[in-house]
TIVEX-376282 format. One record per residue (C-alpha): x, y, z; residue in one letter. Coordinates in steps of 0.05 Angstrom, whole numbers, padded with zeros to 5 digits. Layout:
   east  north     up code
      X      Y      Z    A
...
//
This chain:
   east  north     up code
  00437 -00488  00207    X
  00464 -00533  00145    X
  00497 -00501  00090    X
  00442 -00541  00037    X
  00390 -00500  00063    X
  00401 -00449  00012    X
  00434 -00487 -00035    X
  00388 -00495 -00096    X
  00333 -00457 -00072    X
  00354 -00391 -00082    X
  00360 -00367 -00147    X
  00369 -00287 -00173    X
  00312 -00277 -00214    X
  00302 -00349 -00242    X
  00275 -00386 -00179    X
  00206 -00434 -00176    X
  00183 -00438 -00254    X
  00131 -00486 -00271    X
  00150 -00560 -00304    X
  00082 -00564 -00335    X
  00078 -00491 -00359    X
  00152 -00508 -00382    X
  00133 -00573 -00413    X
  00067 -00540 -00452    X
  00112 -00486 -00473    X
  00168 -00532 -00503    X
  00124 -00584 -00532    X
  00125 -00595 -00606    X
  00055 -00614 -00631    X
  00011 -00561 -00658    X
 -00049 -00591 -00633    X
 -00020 -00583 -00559    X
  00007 -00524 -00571    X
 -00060 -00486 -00605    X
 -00101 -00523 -00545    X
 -00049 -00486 -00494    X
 -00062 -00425 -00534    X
 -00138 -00420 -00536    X
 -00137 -00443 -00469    X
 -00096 -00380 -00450    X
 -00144 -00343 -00493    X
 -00199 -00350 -00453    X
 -00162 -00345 -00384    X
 -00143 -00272 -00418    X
 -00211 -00258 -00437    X
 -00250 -00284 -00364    X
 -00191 -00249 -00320    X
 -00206 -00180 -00362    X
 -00290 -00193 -00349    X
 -00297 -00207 -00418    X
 -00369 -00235 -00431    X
 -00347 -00288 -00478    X
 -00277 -00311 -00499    X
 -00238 -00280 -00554    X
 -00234 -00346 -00590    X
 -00272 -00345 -00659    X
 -00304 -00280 -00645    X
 -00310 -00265 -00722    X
 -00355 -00325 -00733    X
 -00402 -00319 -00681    X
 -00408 -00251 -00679    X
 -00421 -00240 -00747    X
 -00429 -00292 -00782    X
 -00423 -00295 -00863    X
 -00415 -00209 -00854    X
 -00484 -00204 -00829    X
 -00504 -00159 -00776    X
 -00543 -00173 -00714    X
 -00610 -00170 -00745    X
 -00579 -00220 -00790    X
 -00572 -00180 -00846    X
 -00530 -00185 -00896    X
 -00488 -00113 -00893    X
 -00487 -00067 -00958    X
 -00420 -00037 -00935    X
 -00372 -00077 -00957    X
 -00312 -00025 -00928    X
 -00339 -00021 -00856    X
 -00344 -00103 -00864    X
 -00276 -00107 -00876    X
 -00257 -00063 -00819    X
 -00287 -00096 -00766    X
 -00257 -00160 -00789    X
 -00191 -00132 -00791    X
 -00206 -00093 -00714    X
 -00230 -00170 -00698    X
 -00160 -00200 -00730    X
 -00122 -00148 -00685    X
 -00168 -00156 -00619    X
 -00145 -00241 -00624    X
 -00074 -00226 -00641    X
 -00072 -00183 -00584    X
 -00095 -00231 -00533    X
 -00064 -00285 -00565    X
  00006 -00246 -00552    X
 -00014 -00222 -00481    X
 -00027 -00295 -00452    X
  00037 -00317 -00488    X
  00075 -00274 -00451    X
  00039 -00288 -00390    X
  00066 -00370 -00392    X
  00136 -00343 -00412    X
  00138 -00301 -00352    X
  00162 -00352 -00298    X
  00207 -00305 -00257    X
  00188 -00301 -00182    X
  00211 -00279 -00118    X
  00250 -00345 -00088    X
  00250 -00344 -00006    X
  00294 -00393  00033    X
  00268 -00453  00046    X
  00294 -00509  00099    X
  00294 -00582  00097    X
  00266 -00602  00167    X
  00216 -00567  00219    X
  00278 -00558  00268    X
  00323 -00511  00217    X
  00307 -00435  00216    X
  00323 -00388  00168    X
  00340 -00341  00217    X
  00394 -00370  00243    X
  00427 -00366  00161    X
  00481 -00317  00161    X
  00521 -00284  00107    X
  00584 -00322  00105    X
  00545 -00383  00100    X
  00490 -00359  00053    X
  00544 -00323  00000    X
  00576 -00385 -00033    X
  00502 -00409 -00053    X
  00487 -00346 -00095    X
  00505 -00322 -00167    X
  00566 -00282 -00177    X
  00534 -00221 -00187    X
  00485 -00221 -00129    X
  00538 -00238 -00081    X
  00589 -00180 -00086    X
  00529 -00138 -00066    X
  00547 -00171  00006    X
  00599 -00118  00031    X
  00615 -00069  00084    X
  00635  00002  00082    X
  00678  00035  00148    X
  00661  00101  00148    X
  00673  00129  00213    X
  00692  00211  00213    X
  00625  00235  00184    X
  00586  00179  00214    X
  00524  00162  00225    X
  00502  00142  00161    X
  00436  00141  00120    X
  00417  00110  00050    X
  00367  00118 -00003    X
  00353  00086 -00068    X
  00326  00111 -00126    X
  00267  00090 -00170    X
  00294  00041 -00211    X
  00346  00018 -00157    X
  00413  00033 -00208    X
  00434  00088 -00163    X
  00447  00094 -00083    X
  00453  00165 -00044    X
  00496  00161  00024    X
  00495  00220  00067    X
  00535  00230  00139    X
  00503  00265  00189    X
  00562  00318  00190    X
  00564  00331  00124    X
  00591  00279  00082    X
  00547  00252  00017    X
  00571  00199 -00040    X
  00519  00187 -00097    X
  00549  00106 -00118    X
  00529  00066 -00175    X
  00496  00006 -00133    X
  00502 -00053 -00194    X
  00576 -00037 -00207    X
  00594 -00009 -00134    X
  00633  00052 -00170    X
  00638  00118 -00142    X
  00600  00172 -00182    X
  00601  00232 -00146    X
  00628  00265 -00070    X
  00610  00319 -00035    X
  00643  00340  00026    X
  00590  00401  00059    X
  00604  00457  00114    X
  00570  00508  00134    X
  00610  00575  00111    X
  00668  00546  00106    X
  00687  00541  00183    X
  00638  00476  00212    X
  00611  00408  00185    X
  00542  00408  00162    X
  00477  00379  00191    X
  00445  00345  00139    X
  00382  00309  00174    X
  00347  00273  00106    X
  00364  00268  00035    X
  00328  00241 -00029    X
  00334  00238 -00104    X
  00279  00279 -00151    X
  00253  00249 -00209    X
  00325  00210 -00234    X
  00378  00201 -00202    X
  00402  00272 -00243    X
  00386  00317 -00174    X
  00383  00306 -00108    X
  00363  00352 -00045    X
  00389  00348  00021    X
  00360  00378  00086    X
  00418  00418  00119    X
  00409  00460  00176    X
  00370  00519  00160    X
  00343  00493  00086    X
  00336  00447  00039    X
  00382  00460 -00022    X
  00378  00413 -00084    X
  00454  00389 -00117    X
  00456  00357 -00189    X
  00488  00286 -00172    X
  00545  00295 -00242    X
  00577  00356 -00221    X
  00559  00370 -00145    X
  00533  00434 -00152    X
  00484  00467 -00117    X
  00427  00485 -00168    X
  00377  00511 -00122    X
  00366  00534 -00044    X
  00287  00528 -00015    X
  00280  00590  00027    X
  00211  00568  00049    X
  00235  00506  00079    X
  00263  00531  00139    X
  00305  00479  00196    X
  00277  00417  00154    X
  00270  00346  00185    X
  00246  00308  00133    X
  00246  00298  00055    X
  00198  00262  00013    X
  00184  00264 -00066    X
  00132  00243 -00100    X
  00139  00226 -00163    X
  00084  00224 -00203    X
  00069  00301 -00180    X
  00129  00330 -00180    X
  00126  00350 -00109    X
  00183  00353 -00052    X
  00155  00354  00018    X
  00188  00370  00075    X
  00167  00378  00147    X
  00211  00417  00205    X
  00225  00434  00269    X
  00172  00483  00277    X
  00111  00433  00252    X
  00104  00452  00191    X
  00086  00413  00132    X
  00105  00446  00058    X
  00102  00422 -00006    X
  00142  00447 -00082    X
  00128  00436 -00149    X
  00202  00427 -00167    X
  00178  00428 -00243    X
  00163  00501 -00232    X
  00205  00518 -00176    X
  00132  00550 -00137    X
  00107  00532 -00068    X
  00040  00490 -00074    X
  00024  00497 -00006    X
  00045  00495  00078    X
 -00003  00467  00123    X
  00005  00474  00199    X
  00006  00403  00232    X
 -00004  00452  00306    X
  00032  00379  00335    X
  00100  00410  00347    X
  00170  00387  00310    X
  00158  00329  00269    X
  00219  00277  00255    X
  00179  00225  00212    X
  00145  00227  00154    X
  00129  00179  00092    X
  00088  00175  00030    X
  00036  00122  00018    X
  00053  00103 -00052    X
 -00015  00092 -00079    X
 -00049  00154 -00063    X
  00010  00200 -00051    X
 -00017  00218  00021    X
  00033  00233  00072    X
  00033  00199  00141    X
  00074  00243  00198    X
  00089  00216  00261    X
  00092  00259  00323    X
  00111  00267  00391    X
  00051  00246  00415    X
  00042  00192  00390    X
 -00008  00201  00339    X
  00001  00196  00259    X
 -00026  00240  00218    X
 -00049  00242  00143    X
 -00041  00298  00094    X
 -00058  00318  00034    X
 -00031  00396 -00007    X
 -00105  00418 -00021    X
 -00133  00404  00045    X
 -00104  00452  00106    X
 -00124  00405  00160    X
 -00103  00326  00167    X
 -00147  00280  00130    X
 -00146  00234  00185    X
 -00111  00229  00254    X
 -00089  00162  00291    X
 -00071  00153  00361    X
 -00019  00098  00346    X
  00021  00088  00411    X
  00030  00119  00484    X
  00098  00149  00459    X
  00130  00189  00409    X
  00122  00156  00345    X
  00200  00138  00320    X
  00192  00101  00258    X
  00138  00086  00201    X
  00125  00053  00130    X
  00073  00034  00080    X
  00070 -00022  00030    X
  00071 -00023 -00042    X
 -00004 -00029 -00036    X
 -00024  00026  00008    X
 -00068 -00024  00045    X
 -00025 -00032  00106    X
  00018  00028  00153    X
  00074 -00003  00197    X
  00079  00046  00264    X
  00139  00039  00319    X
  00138  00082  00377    X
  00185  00096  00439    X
  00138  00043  00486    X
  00181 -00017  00444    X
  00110 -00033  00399    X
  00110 -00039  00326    X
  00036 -00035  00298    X
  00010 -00063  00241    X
 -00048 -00012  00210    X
 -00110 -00024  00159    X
 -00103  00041  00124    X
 -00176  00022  00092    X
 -00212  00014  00161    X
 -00157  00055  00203    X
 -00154 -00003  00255    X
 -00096 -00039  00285    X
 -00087 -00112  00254    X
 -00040 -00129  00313    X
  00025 -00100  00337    X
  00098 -00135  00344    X
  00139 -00130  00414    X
  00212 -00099  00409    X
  00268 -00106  00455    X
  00306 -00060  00437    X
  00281  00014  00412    X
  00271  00017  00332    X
  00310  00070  00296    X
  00284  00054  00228    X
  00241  00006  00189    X
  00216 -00006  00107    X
  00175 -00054  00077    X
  00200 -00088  00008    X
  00167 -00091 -00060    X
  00144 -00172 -00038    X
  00112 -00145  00032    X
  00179 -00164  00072    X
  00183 -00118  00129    X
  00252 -00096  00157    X
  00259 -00070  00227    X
  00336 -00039  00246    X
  00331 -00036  00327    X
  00401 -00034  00369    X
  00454 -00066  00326    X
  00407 -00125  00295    X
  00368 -00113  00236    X
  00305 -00164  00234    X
  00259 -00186  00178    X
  00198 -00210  00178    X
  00165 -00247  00121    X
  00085 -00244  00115    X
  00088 -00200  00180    X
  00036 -00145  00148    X
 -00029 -00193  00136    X
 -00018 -00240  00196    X
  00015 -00246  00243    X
  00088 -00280  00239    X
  00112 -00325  00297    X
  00192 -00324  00282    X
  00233 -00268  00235    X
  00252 -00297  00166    X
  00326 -00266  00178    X
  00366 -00231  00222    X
  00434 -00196  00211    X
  00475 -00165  00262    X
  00518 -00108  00235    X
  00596 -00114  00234    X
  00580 -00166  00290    X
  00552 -00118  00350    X
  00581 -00058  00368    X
  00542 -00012  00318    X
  00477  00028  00327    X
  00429  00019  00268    X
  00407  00091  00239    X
  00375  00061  00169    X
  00348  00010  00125    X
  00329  00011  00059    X
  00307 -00051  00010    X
  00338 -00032 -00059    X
  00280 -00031 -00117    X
  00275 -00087 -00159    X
  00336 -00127 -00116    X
  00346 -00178 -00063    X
  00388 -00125 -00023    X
  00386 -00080  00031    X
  00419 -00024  00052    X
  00443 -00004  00129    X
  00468  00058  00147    X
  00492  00059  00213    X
  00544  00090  00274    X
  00614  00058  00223    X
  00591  00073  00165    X
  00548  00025  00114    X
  00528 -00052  00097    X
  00492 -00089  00046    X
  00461 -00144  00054    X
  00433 -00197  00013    X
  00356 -00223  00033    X
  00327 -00276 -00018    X
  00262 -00255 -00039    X
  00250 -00188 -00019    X
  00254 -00153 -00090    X
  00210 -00152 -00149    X
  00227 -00201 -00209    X
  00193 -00167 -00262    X
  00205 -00097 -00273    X
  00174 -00052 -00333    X
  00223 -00016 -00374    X
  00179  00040 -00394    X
  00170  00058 -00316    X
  00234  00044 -00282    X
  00288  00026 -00320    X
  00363  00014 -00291    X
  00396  00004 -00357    X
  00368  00080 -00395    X
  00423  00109 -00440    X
  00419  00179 -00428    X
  00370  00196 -00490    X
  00315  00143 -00449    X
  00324  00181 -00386    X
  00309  00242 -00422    X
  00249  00212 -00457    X
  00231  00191 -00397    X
  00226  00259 -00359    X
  00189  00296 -00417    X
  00139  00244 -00415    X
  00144  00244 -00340    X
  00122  00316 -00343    X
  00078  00308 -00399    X
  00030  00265 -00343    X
  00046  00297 -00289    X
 -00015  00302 -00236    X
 -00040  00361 -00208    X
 -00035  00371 -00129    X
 -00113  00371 -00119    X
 -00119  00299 -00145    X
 -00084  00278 -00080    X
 -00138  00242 -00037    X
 -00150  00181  00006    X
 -00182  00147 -00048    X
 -00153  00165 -00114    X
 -00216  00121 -00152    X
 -00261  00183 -00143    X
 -00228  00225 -00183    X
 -00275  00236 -00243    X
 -00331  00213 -00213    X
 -00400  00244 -00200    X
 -00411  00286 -00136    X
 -00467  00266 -00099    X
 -00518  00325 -00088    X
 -00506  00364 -00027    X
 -00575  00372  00003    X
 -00567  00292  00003    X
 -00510  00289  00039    X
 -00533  00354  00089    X
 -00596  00309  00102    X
 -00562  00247  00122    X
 -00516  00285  00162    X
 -00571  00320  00203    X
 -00611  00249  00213    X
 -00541  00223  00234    X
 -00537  00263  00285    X
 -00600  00269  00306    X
 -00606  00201  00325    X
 -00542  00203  00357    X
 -00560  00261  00404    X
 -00634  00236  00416    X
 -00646  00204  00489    X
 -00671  00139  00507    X
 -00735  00145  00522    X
 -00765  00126  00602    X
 -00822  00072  00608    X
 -00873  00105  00653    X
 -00886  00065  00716    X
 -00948  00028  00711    X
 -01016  00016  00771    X
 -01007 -00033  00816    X
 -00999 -00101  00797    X
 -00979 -00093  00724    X
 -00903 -00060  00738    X
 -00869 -00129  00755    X
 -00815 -00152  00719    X
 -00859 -00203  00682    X
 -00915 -00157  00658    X
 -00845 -00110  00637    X
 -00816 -00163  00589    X
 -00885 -00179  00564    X
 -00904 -00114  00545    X
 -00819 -00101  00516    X
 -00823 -00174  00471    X
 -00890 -00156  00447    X
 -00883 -00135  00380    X
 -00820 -00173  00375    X
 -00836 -00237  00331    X
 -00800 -00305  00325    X
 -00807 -00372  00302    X
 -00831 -00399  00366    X
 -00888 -00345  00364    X
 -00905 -00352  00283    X
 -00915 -00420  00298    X
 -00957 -00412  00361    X
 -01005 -00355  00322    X
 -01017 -00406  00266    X
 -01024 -00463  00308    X
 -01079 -00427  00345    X
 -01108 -00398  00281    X
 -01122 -00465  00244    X
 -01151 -00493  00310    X
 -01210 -00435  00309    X
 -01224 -00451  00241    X
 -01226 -00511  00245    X
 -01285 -00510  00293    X
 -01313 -00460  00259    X
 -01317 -00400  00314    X
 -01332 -00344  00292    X
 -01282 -00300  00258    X
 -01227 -00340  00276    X
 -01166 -00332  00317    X
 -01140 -00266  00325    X
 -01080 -00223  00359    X
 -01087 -00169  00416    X
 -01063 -00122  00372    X
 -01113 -00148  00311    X
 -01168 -00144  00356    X
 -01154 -00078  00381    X
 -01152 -00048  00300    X
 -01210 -00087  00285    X
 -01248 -00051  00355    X
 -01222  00019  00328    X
 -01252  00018  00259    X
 -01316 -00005  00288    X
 -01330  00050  00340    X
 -01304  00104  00289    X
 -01303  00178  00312    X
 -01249  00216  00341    X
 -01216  00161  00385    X
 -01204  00119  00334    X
 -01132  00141  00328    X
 -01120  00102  00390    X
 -01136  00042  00363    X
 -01088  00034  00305    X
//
């Protein structure tokens, strides 16, 4: 692939702005720039289902200080603060949809030249000369091989990176400047290496837990000490955290699922999953569920105020090995043991369509932008608008330290065109344009906090912290109205009793009138279409037209009309 394939497309944060929203925004007349303005005004104003646009809302809403009767107002005070709330509501939008235009930083992808160049085929020797000092010294390799394999995680804001080995070894780094922060070397009493099978950061990058080999104990990442050991999280799997509850999860050996409030240091709750050990397990991010993957193949849906799973998928024929969720929570991203990666609608539960594999997955994520990464064998492949539809060809491929490696992780750094691999030697970052979010808000996630913000941040953190039971599938009913139970019991019941009624048996007819013919007569008979509309009035406008009678009429007409003449008690059979 040529070398000018990435040259001048890719750019770290500053890719694909906008001449004309440049040139509006540069421009030097007033009336250009007011027109631009308004204009943006009333984008604000439609896109937040305003009824009418912000612009001049003082004069036609009250015009001259009169009121809607159109009255003039007596209260000269109230008058003057609802012009002043008016001033504030149009300086407000006016500084909203300015900051909108100014906004021009996007995701850049690769692009090629020609229909015969792929970006696949773009490694990281050629790609690294193209990119901004900065972004390409986050290409490098790490040869770790005593406490190998290795696993990565990020944190929120993406400043700070956790490697653990799988015997025992964990470095917490400082991912922007590459430094070392912190190193832990872990065995168990003193003799053996540890067995540490997951790890993940709390609500900073302050404390981290780690799940060893008989429980989950949580370090603080400055000094290395162990602050606290779980008891009730016994032969752990699996970590999660979810942030916005204060909740670590964690999920075993023996199939259980438990979750603690690590603001209070209590258990919330331990459900039972009854599926057997469980080695995957991942939170959607927009409604805090956790998916679990088990054995047999199915994945499975929890929530800490609900003792059973909230739904259960059969995703493949195998153990399920690997699964992720998008930013969204629309979309679930399944691998199992038969070589199939599945693509899930977490809003209908059905499979969108599913990848092939050639070589069994060990672990996959899905990026801020919707870029999925898959790390099967020694190749880790991306795939770019994978989720949605489905892709023909991978947007890039790299193969770690050039074969020879088995792939145990990938992670997409927050907020960063880079990934992380842990693998069999050690780790590797990697550099994929487009797969990190541009924008980023401070007050959320912020990589640059002083140590007075970060502790700002985790008061307010806790201040808004959400309470366990809030956790559902669909986090826009909280707060709602419940619908009345004897409703719901009702529609229930008819459910089912139309489910579980049988299909009633057309009784065989006399002679002559059981054919197939005088069947389908009697079946279409009440059924009416155009053809038969048409033939009714047709006939109808003949007989009055010469005049017989009472006009045209229908078997089943005629037979009401002979009931309510004859009367008496068989007139039921005539309706």
């Amino acid at each position: 692939m040529s070398s000018d394939v990435a040259r001048g497309v890719y750019s770290s944060k500053h890719s694909k702005s906008s001449d004309s929203k440049r040139k509006l925004h540069n421009s030097s007349d007033p009336v250009l720039s007011t027109t631009v303005t308004l204009t943006a005004i009333d984008k604000y104003a439609q896109r937040n289902h305003s009824s009418k646009s912000l612009k001049g809302t003082k004069e036609k809403d009250r015009p001259n200080g009169k009121n809607a009767n159109g009255k003039k107002r007596k209260d000269k005070k109230a008058e003057a603060q609802l012009m002043r709330h008016d001033e504030k509501r149009v300086a407000a939008a006016v500084m909203a949809a300015e900051a909108e235009i100014l906004e021009t930083q996007e995701s850049g992808f690769i692009e090629t030249e020609s229909e015969m160049e792929r970006t696949h085929k773009l490694k990281q020797v050629s790609l690294k000369p193209h990119l901004h000092e900065q972004t390409s010294e986050q290409i490098y390799d790490l040869n770790l091989t005593d406490y190998a394999p290795y696993s990565v995680c990020y944190d929120r804001p993406g400043r700070h990176m956790l490697l653990t080995g799988r015997t025992g070894h964990v470095a917490i780094m400082d991912a922007l400047t590459r430094t070392l922060k912190r190193e832990l070397f872990l065995t168990d009493n003193g003799t053996s290496t540890n067995d540490i099978r997951s790890a993940t950061f709390l609500h900073n990058s302050s404390m981290f837990a780690l799940a060893e080999k008989k429980h989950v104990f949580i370090y603080d990442s400055t000094t290395g000490a162990e602050i606290h050991r779980l008891n009730d999280h016994i032969d752990p799997l699996c970590l999660d955290f979810l942030p916005y509850h204060w909740l670590l999860c964690s999920v075993g050996r023996a199939g259980w699922l438990k979750y603690t409030d690590t603001s209070t240091g209590t258990k919330v709750s331990e459900h039972r999953t009854k599926l057997g050990p469980c080695s995957v397990m991942r939170q959607n991010p927009y409604n805090a569920v956790m998916h679990l993957g088990h054995g047999n193949g199915v994945v499975t849906m929890w929530s800490p105020s609900v003792s059973q799973p909230l739904v259960k998928i059969l995703a493949h024929r195998g153990p399920v090995v690997s699964l992720a969720n998008d930013l969204g929570g629309n979309y679930m991203v399944t691998a199992g043991a038969d070589m199939q990666v599945k693509v899930w609608d977490v809003r209908t539960f059905q499979a969108v369509h599913s990848y092939f594999s050639r070589n069994a997955v060990m672990d996959m994520d899905i990026s801020q932008t919707g870029v999925l990464g898959i790390g099967s064998g020694t190749d880790v492949t991306f795939w770019k608008d994978a989720i949605r539809v489905k892709a023909k060809e991978p947007y890039m491929k790299h193969r770690v330290l050039n074969g020879g490696v088995s792939v145990k992780s990938t992670r997409f750094r927050p907020f960063e065109d880079v990934v992380g691999i842990g693998h069999s030697k050690g780790f590797s970052s990697v550099v994929v344009p487009g797969v990190g979010e541009a924008n980023y808000d401070s007050f959320e996630n912020n990589m640059f906090a002083d140590k007075k913000q970060r502790q700002e941040q985790e008061v307010r953190s806790l201040m808004d912290k959400l309470r366990p039971e809030m956790i559902q599938l669909n986090p826009e009913e909280i707060g709602g109205v419940e619908r009345d139970k004897k409703n719901i019991m009702m529609e229930k019941r008819d459910l089912s009793a139309a489910a579980d009624q049988k299909p009633k048996k057309e009784k065989k007819k006399a002679r002559g009138r059981n054919k197939i013919s005088k069947k389908l007569a009697r079946k279409h008979a009440n059924i009416m279409d155009a053809g038969k509309v048409k033939l009714i009035e047709k006939k109808r406008s003949e007989a009055e037209a010469t005049g017989r009678g009472e006009g045209f009429m229908t078997p089943a007409e005629k037979k009401r009309k002979k009931g309510l003449e004859e009367g008496g008690a068989l007139s039921r059979f005539f309706k």
